[in-house]
C-alpha positions as CSV (number, residue, x, y, z in Angstrom):
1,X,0.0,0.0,0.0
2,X,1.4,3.6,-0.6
3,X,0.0,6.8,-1.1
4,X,-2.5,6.3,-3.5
5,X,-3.9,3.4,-1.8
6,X,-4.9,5.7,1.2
7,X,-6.1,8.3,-1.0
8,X,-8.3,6.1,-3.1
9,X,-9.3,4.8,0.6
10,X,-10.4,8.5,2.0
11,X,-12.2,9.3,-1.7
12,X,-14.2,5.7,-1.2
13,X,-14.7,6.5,2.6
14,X,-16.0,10.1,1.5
15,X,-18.8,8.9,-0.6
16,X,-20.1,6.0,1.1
17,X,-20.8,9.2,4.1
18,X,-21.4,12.2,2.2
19,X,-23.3,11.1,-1.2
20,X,-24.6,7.7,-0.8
21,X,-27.9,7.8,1.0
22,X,-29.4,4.3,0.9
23,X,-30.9,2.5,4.0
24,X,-30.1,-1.0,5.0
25,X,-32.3,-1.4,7.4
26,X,-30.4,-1.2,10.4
27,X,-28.1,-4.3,9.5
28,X,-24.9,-2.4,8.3
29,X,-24.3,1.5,8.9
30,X,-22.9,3.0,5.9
31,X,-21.8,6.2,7.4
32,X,-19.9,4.2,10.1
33,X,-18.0,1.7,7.3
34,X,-16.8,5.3,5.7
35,X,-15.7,6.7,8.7
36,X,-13.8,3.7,8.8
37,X,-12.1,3.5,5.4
38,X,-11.5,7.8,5.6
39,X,-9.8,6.8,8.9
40,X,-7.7,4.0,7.4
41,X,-6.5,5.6,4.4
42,X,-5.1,8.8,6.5
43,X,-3.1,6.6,8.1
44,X,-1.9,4.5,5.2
45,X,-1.2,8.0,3.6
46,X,0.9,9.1,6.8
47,X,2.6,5.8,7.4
48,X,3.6,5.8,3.5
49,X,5.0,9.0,3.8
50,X,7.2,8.4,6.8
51,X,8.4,5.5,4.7
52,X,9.2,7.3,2.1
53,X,11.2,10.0,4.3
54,X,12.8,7.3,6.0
55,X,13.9,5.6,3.1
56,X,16.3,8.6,1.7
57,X,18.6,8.9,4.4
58,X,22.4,8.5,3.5
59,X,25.2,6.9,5.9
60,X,29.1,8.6,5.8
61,X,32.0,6.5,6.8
62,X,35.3,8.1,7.3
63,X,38.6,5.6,7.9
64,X,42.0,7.1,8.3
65,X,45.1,5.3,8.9
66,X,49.0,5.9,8.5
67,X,51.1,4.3,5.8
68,X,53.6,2.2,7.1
69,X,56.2,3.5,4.4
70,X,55.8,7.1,4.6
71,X,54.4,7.8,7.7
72,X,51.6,9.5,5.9
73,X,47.7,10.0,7.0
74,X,45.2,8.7,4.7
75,X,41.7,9.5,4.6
76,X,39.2,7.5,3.1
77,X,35.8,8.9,3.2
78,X,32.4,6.4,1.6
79,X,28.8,7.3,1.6
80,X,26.5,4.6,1.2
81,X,22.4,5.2,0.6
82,X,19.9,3.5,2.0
83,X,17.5,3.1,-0.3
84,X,16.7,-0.2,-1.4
85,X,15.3,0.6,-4.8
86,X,18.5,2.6,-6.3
């Protein structure tokens, strides 16, 4: 599920409240089931988007030592990113 999945949740929420008017005779409560599905896909749409924040973050490693023959300092510096899909 990502973002669109909890925006095509809210939309399907939002008209089973505001535009569908049918009665069921007291067995199921329309209004209640969108309140239900506009409540799941805001948090779909926030958890996907926390994810997706999470998911750019980069990592810096820096290693320095001393050559042996010159007495030297070297620096290596490497940056690895975390996201799986690149």
């Amino acid at each position: 599920m990502g973002i669109g999945s909890g925006i095509a949740l809210v939309v399907i929420g939002a008209i089973l409240v505001f535009a569908i008017n049918i009665d069921t005779g007291g067995f199921v409560d329309l209004d209640l089931i969108g309140y239900i599905l506009m409540g799941a896909g805001a948090l779909v749409f926030l958890i996907s988007l926390v994810l997706l924040t999470r998911r750019r973050q980069t990592e810096s490693l820096t290693r320095s030592a001393v050559d042996p023959a010159t007495g030297e300092r070297i620096t290596r510096q490497s940056v690895s990113d975390n996201d799986p899909i690149a």
